[in-house]
ROKELO-711525 format. One record per residue (C-alpha): z, x, y. Coordinates in steps of 0.001 Angstrom, whole numbers, plus 500000, padded with zeros to 6 digits. Example, Ala and Ser with C-alpha at 12.3 -4.5 7.8 and 13.67 -1.06 7.14 Angstrom:
% residues 2
507800512300495500 507140513670498940 
% end
This chain:
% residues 853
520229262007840386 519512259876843298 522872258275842859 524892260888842318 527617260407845327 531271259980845328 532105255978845534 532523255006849509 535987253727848903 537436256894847746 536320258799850326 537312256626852982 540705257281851712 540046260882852235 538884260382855539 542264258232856344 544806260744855360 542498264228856105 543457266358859469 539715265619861162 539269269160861942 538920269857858058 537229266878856535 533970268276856619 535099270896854560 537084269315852125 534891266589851705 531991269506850969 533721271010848284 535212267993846704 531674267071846489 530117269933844724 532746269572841923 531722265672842137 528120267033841112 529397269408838285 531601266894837278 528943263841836758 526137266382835106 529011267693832343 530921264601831797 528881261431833395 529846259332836443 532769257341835286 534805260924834640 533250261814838006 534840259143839680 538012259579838296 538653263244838695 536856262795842153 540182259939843080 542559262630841659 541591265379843765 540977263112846915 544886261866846569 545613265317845944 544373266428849051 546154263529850500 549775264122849398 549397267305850981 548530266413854670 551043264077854602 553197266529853390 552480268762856133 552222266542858694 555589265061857610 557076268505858084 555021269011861567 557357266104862591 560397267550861102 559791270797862769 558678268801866154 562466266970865725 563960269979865514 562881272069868288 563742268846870292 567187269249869307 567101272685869900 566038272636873498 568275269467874417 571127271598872825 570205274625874458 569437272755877780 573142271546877829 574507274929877174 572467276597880431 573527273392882650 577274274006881986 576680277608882395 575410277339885344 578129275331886740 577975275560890373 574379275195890486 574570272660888537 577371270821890355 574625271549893769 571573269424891877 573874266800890496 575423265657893838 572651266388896171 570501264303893182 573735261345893335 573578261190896881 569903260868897450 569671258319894642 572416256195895606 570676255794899542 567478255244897659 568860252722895904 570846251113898425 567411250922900238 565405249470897721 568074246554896898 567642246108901240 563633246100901181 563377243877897968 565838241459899706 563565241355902885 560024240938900728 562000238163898646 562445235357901499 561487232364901001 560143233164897756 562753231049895263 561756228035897261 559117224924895283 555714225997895537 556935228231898476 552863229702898349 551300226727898911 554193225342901838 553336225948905095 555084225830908608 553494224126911421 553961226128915145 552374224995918087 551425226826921201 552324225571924536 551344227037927552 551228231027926691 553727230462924356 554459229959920373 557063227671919318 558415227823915930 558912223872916430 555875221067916296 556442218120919053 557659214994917700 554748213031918362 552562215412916207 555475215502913490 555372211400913649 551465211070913055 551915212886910094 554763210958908567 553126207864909402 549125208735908254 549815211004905410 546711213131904547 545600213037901369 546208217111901474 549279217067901970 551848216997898608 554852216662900488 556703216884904131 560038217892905199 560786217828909218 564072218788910865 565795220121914359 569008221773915093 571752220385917167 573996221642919809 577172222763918062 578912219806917532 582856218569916083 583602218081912544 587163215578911812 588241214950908732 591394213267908652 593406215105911439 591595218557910857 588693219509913688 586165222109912643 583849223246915339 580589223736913479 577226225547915082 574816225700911860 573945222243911381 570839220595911197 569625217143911318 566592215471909358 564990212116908197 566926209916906189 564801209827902731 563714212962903497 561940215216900924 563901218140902002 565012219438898436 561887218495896872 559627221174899742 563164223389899463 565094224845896302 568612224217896547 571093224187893555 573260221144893671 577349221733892563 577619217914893053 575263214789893563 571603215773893188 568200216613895083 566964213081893587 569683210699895202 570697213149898373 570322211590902040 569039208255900373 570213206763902972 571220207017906397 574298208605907815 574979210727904924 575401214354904684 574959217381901813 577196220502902895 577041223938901311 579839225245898847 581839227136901958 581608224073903724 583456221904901045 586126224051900433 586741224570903746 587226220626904527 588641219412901099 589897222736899135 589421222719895779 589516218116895642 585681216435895334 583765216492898545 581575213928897134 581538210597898577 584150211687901184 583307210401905236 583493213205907860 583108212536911440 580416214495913096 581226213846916618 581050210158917159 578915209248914063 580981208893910496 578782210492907936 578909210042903907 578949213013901786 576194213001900130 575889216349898239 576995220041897722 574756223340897391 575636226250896825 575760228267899464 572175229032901267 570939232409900393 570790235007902840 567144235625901957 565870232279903540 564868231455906729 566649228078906345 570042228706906999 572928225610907443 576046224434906514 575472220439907130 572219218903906558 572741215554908097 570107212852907198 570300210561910577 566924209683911864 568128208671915038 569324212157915788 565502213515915990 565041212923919661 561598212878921071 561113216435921744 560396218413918246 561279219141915065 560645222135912440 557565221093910131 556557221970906572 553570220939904554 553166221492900904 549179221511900309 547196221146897363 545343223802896419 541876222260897475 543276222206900940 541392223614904108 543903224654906498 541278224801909380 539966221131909037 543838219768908850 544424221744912064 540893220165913605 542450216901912638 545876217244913875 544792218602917344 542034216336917935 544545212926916728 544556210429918758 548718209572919113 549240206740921366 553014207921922526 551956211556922963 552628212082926843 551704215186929082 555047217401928506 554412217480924416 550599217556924491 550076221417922484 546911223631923326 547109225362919892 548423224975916108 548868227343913419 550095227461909742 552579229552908382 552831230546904850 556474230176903802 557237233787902094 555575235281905237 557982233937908048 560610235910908276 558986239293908181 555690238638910482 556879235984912744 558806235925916025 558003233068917948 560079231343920605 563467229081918903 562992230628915195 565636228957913226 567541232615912570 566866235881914046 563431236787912129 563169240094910320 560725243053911242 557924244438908570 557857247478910528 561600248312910438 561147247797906598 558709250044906641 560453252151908524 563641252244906527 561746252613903225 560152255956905358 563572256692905476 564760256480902395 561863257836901364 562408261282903069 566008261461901855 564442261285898559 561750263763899133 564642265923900457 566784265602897388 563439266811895206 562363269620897530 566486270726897135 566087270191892953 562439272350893369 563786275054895271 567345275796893578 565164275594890163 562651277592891248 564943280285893022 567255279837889596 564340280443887100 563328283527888168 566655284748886803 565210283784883631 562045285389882900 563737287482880246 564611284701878511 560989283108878777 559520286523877848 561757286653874732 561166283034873421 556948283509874549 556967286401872084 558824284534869649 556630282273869259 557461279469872001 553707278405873942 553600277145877203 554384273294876264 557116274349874401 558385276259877862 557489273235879916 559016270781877443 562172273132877967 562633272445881763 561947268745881533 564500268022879267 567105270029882090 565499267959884913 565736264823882628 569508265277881868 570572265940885325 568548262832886963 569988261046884210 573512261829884853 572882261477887986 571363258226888363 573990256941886175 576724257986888804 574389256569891420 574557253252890018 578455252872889837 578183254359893914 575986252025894346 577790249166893140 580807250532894995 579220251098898130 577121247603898086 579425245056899683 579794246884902720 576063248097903236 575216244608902989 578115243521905529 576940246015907834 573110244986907108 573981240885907712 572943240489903663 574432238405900833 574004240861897689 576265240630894820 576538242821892017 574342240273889903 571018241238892928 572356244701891892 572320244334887904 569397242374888076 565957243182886061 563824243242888757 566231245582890826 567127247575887744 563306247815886666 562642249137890448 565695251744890088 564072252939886898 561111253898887802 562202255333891168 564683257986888289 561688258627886501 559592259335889162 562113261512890597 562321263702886934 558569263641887077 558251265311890724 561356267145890612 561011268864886854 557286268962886771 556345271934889202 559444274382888144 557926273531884788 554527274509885060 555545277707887091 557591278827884392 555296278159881521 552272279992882626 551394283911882050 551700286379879028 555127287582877731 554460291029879081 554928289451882597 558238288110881884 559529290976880279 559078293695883163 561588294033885278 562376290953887709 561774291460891445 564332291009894111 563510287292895980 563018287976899825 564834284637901518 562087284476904142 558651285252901980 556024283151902520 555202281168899557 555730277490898528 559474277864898464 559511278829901724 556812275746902409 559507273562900852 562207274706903045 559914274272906014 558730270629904421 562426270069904582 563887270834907649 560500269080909288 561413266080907635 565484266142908715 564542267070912407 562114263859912138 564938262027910903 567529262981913293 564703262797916377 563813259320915695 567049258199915459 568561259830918567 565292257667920400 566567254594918314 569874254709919841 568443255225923173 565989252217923374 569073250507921861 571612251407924227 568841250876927139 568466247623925698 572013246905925779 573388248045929019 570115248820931054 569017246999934471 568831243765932716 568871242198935801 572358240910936124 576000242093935073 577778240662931853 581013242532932106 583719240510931966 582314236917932186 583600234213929296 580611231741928020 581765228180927241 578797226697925034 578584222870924560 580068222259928157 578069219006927788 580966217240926495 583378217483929575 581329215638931794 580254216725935382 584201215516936443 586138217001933953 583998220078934840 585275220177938444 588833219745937251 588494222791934738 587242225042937265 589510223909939887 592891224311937735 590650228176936508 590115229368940324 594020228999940814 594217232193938043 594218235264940397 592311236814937745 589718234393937922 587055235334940335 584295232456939990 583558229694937875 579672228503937568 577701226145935567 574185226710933915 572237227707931050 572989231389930145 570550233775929504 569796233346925648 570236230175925927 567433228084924271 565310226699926575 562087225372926801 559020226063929487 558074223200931854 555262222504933697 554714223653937367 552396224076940259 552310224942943646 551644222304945893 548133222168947518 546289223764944223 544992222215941366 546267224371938680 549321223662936394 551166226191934647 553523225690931544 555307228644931310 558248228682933706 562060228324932539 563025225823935084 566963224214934551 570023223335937134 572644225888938410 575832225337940641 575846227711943925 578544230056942063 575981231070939283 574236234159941107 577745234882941904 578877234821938418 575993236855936930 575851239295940220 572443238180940711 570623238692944281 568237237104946246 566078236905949602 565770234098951660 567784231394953642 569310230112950857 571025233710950334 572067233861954007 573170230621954819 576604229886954137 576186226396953886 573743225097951630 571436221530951670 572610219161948609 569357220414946592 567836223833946725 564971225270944663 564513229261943860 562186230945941817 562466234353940750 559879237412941641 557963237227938692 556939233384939883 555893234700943255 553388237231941538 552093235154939018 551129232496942319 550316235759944077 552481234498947138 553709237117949908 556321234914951802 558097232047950211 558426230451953365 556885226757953754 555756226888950118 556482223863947962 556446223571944213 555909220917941618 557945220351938537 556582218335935768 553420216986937858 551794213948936746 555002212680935045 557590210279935822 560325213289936067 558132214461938535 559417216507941837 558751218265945211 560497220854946400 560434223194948738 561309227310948135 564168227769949758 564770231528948263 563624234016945661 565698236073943302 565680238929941676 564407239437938316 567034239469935251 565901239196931467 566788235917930425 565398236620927223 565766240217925503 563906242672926570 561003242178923504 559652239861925669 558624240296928984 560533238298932120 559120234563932433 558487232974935461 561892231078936585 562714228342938407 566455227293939437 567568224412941339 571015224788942887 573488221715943350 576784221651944537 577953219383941709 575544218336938594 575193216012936881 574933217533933064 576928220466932332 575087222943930039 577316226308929623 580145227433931924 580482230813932755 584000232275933770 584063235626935795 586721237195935161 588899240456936162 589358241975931965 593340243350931967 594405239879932473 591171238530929934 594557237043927771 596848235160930342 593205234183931314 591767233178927758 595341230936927053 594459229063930339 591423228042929585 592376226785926025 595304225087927897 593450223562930360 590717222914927715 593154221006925519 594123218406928424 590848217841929140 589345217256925681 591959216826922968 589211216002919950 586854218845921102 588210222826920245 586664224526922700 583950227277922184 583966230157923732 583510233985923875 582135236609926000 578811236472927130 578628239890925624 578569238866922229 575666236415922527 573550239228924267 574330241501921461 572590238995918680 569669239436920702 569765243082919191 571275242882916191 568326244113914008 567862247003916148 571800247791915860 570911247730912204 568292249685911923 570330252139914642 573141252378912600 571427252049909623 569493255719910942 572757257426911754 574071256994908335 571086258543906604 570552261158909226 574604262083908066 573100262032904745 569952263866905227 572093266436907177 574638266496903753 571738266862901221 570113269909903279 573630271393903584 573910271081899912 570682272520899571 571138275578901694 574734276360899882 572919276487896419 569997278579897785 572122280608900182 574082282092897074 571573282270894567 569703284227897044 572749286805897971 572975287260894322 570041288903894150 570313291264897488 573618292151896718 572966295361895791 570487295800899346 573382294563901209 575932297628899415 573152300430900085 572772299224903728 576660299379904205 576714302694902991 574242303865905380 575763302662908329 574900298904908688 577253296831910691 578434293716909700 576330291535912690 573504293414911646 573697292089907682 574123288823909612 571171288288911124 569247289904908227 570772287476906027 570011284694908300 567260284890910608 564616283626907808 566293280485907904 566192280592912020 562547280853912471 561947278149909898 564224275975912056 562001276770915048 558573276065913615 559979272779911989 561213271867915199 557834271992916805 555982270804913593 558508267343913814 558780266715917724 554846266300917455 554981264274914080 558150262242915800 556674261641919122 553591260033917798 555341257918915621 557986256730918159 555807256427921009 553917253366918854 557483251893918106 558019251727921570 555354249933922440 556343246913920505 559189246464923762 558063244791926869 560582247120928416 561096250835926440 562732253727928003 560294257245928006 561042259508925545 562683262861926907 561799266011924953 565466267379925300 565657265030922354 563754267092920576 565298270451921275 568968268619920758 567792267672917134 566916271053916431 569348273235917763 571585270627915588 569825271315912514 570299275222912891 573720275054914273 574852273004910903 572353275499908716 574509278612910658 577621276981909545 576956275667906186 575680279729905593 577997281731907594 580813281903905229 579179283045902368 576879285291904584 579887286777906130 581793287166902859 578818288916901436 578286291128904589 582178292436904650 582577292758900832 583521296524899626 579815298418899364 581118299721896130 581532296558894557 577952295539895436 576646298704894181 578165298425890942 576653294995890493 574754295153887374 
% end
């Protein structure tokens, strides 16, 4: 009877459809009545009653597993159905979750669409991970510009590395005509004619084409804004503009550059001629076999037959494309670069509002269940196990994140166009509605039901029925516990919030209005004074100083200006430096900008034709006591070369902002100039109008073709800031929203938690309690969390602050008052937001309370 076994095939069938914890079994007995079966009736009756029973046994586990299913389905749509009914009963608490839940989801949101924009520059572009920029290091400083002669070596000896170029430079804001309009433009650049800008760059043509743009020379492609501006809704292609003096072809139109590129313009003019012998932006697309260090060795050890002394670089570096704008901040970036560690510091943010908007869900759920353990006890003995329980309070935590993500959406689409006004971004509703962004919004909901629904889950879901069933326990408000962690987590996390950003607005404001150095109240900039002339200069300030509101007129750069270092030394010592800002003023400039000074040149009232004055900062760094009899040299060793003695030494002022530390400066004071650079105005403010229509008057005479440009010198200081403002303003709104969510918070908990002492409250009016009393029973819990969270966070927050603050040249010291002020806040707001109901509680009729229940 060796081969007297049940055929393989069958019994793999068994083993398909049989619950594994009972095929051993099954397949034991169906095998003894195999054996009875084949010694009775012979194997070919064996088989076949063995395949009956085997589908037999088959039918049935698929018949019970089927109804497994069915009964699975339906105790789904018995706790989503019951799970509705408890949410609308519980409407207030409900209403609590849902817009604490909306809230914190829609500034999460709204902060993920702002970090995704920052982490996507650059990225859209060609190859944008294998393009590189090429910055060059003169003196101590970076440049985000390469020096022409480098820039030309590498047009003219291509290296077999590189794929493709693209080179270009910005201009001085310049005069667009077209027919008898004038448009003063400032965002233009200028690059080689041929150039392979839009093959290195992505831009999406509206008319002509990346293939036949800036073929030739004196042609220009202008973004979308740009045409419409100029020719309304009629073809811009083909058209001629006048760019100043030089008639230009249109050539193209883009749409409109995106705000997440570092490459911002409105004309891209293709005139060779226009790239003077100074520098120009570079970009190298690489092949992928491409050492970086050995094209560097190359570049910097070249020999270029027309590089000369003032454009010689010590140093060169390449810059990947995607990682300019966020980890790059060298001197002359093309736009105000952005800041990894604000991002990271806004996504810290956002992601404490969000942690705050859980801990609210956790505790009001937690505090809320326990009013339910009858309930569990009652559906545990009926036959409900602890998945079943936890599968219960996942479904409520799934519904109201749903819901609530859902209305967080349509706030966020809402609130959008102004968050990205206020954050200088161009997001429409398609970055909004986009995969990526609504992929990244997804899992930030479902990460939010995960946290939020998972530990009120488990708590609920564990111990016997008996447990449930006795009789609940009144909740103390202050008992320590991880409720009362939470709480504490929370109000740690809000005093953090509201620290750091009182210090934000500080450095900010010190920034702003701090001993920069000189005074910028009430003085007018005119940029691109150039174009007047040295004459019609003298006749604009003369007809200005007959204003009585006028009180000086002065010519010269102004700080912010861009401006690059020059060589130096002092005379008599062999070492050149190549670091000092060194440009022309008139005598009225200190004047203007309320800058003083030390020396003859200060005391004299008559000064010599030429005078040269360096700042403090250039006396130190040539470790000089007395300026007297010192002479230095500008540009030695080239033909602009020039000796001069000091005839006076000014004070410091920050010509740059104040993330950089003061460089050493050089002025040299004419009477009259010969180039004009900017022309500041001071003037007295209540008569800034009659003053203002003067100058355009005058302005007009003087230069009929050229609008004039100006605008407070304020304004261009300001940009200087602008992503601190941001980040300042951008901390003030979630601090009013982190303050909103914890009020939220403590209204939900403050009443659940009254609910249950009611009855305490009635027995201690009856025996004599007064009402301040009841008060401070009710509320003190929620004082001495305030104070411990206070300490925990001013430790947490000064750590974390102090190493911001370091990234200025020039910080303020952080005062612990700030501290203490973000505190007392917190619990003044957490008095409030719990005295009426606390109050109300307190004075309510002792025998109402002790009938309660």
């Amino acid at each position: 009877m060796s081969d007297c076994h049940p055929p393989a095939w069958i019994t793999t069938i068994l083993r398909k459809f049989c619950d594994p914890n009972f095929f051993e079994d099954v397949h034991g007995d169906l095998g003894e009545l195999y054996n009875e079966d084949y010694v009775r009736k012979g194997k070919n009756a064996a088989d076949f009653n063995y395949l009956l029973r085997v589908m037999d046994v088959a039918l049935r586990f698929k018949k019970s597993n089927k109804s497994k299913r069915i009964n699975n389905w339906a105790m789904f749509k018995s706790n989503l159905l019951f799970s509705f009914r408890y949410l609308v009963k519980q409407k207030f608490f409900t209403l609590v979750n849902v817009t604490s839940l909306v809230l914190g989801l829609t500034i999460v949101a709204l902060v993920t669409l702002y970090v995704r924009h920052e982490l996507s520059y650059d990225k859209h572009h060609h190859d944008s991970q294998n393009t590189y920029r090429l910055v060059s290091k003169r003196g101590e400083n970076w440049f985000a510009f390469l020096s022409i002669p480098y820039s030309n070596h590498l047009v003219k000896n291509r290296y077999p590395e590189v794929v493709r170029m693209a080179r270009f430079r910005r201009t001085p804001g310049r005069y667009v005509h077209f027919e008898d309009q004038v448009f003063p433009e400032d965002n233009i650049l200028i690059t080689d004619s041929k150039t392979e800008f839009f093959e290195v760059f992505k831009h999406d043509f509206l008319e002509g084409s990346a293939e036949s743009a800036l073929a030739g020379p004196n042609t220009v492609v202008i973004t979308e804004s740009t045409a419409q501006k100029y020719f309304g809704a009629e073809t811009a292609l083909g058209k001629l503009i006048q760019v100043d003096s030089i008639l230009v072809k249109v050539d193209g139109v883009i749409k409109d550059v995106p705000s997440n590129s570092h490459i911002g313009f409105d004309l891209l003019v293709g005139h060779s001629g226009w790239v003077q012998p100074t520098s120009a932006a570079t970009y190298l697309v690489l092949n992928e076999k491409a050492q970086i260090e050995d094209i560097k060795n190359r570049i910097l050890t070249a020999t270029i037959d027309e590089l000369t002394p003032p454009y010689k670089i010590s140093d060169l570096d390449f810059q990947n494309l995607p990682d300019i704008h966020l980890t790059s901040n060298l001197t002359f970036e093309l736009l105000p670069p952005g800041n990894l560690n604000y991002v990271l510091m806004v996504a810290a943010i956002a992601g404490l509002v969000l942690i705050i908007t859980i801990f609210n869900y956790v505790n009001l759920s937690i505090a809320l269940n326990n009013n339910r353990r009858r309930e569990i006890g009652t559906r545990r003995v009926l036959g409900a196990n602890g998945q079943t329980i936890t599968g219960q309070f996942m479904i409520e935590a799934t519904i109201l994140v749903l819901i609530s993500f859902l209305a967080a959406i349509l706030l966020t689409r809402i609130l959008m166009p102004s968050f990205a006004l206020s954050m200088g971004l161009n997001m429409d509703h398609d970055f909004l509605f986009s995969t990526t962004s609504l992929l990244w919004l997804a899992v930030i909901g479902l990460v939010t039901v995960m946290t939020a629904g998972f530990y009120p889950a488990m708590r609920m879901s564990k111990g016997n029925a008996l447990n449930f069933l006795r009789k609940k326990k009144a909740i103390s408000a202050v008992r320590f516990g991880i409720r009362k962690g939470l709480v504490l987590a929370q109000f740690v996390m809000l005093i953090s919030l509201l620290a750091a950003t009182l210090i934000l607005d500080e450095q900010l404001g010190f920034m702003m209005t701090g001993n920069s150095g000189f005074k910028t109240e009430g003085i007018l900039k005119v940029g691109e004074a150039w174009k007047l002339g040295p004459d019609r200069f003298q006749t604009l300030k003369t007809e200005l100083l007959k204003h009585p509101g006028v009180i000086t007129v002065a010519d010269g750069y102004a700080p912010a200006d861009a401006i690059y270092p020059l060589p130096y030394q002092l005379l008599g010592r062999e070492t050149v430096y190549e670091d000092a800002i060194i440009f022309g003023v008139d005598h009225d400039y200190f004047q203007a900008l309320s800058i003083k000074g030390r020396g003859e040149y200060f005391q004299e009232e008559e000064h010599p034709r030429v005078s040269l004055l360096v700042n403090q900062t250039m006396m130190d760094k040539l470790a000089l006591q007395d300026h007297s009899q010192q002479t230095i040299v500008t540009s030695p060793g080239q033909p602009r070369e020039r000796q001069r003695e000091i005839r006076g030494v000014f004070d410091d002022f920050n010509y740059f902002s104040m993330h950089q530390e003061i460089p050493p400066m050089i002025l040299i004071a004419r009477e009259t100039r010969g180039y004009v650079t900017s022309i500041l105005i001071k003037i007295k403010m209540e008569e800034a109008q009659d003053i203002i229509a003067s100058l355009e008057d005058t302005w007009i005479n003087l230069d009929p073709m050229g609008p004039i440009n100006h605008r407070f010198l304020d304004d261009d200081l300001q940009k200087l800031y602008e992503k601190e403002s941001q980040l300042a303003a951008m901390g003030t709104n979630l601090s009013i929203v982190a303050l909103a969510l914890a009020s939220i918070g403590l209204i939900g908990l403050t009443t659940f938690m009254l609910s249950v002492r009611i009855k305490e409250i009635g027995v201690r009016k009856v025996l004599g309690a007064k009402v301040s009393t009841l008060f401070w029973l009710l509320i003190h819990g929620f004082v001495s969390i305030i104070g411990i969270a206070t300490l925990i966070a001013s430790g947490l927050t000064w750590f974390l602050m102090e190493s911001w603050l370091n990234n200025f040249a020039y910080r303020i010291e952080i005062n612990p008052v700030l501290f203490l002020f973000a505190g007392l806040l917190t619990l003044i707001i957490a008095i409030v937001v719990i005295s009426y109901r606390t109050i109300k509680a307190a004075t309510a009729n002792p025998v109402q309370a002790l009938r309660y229940e």
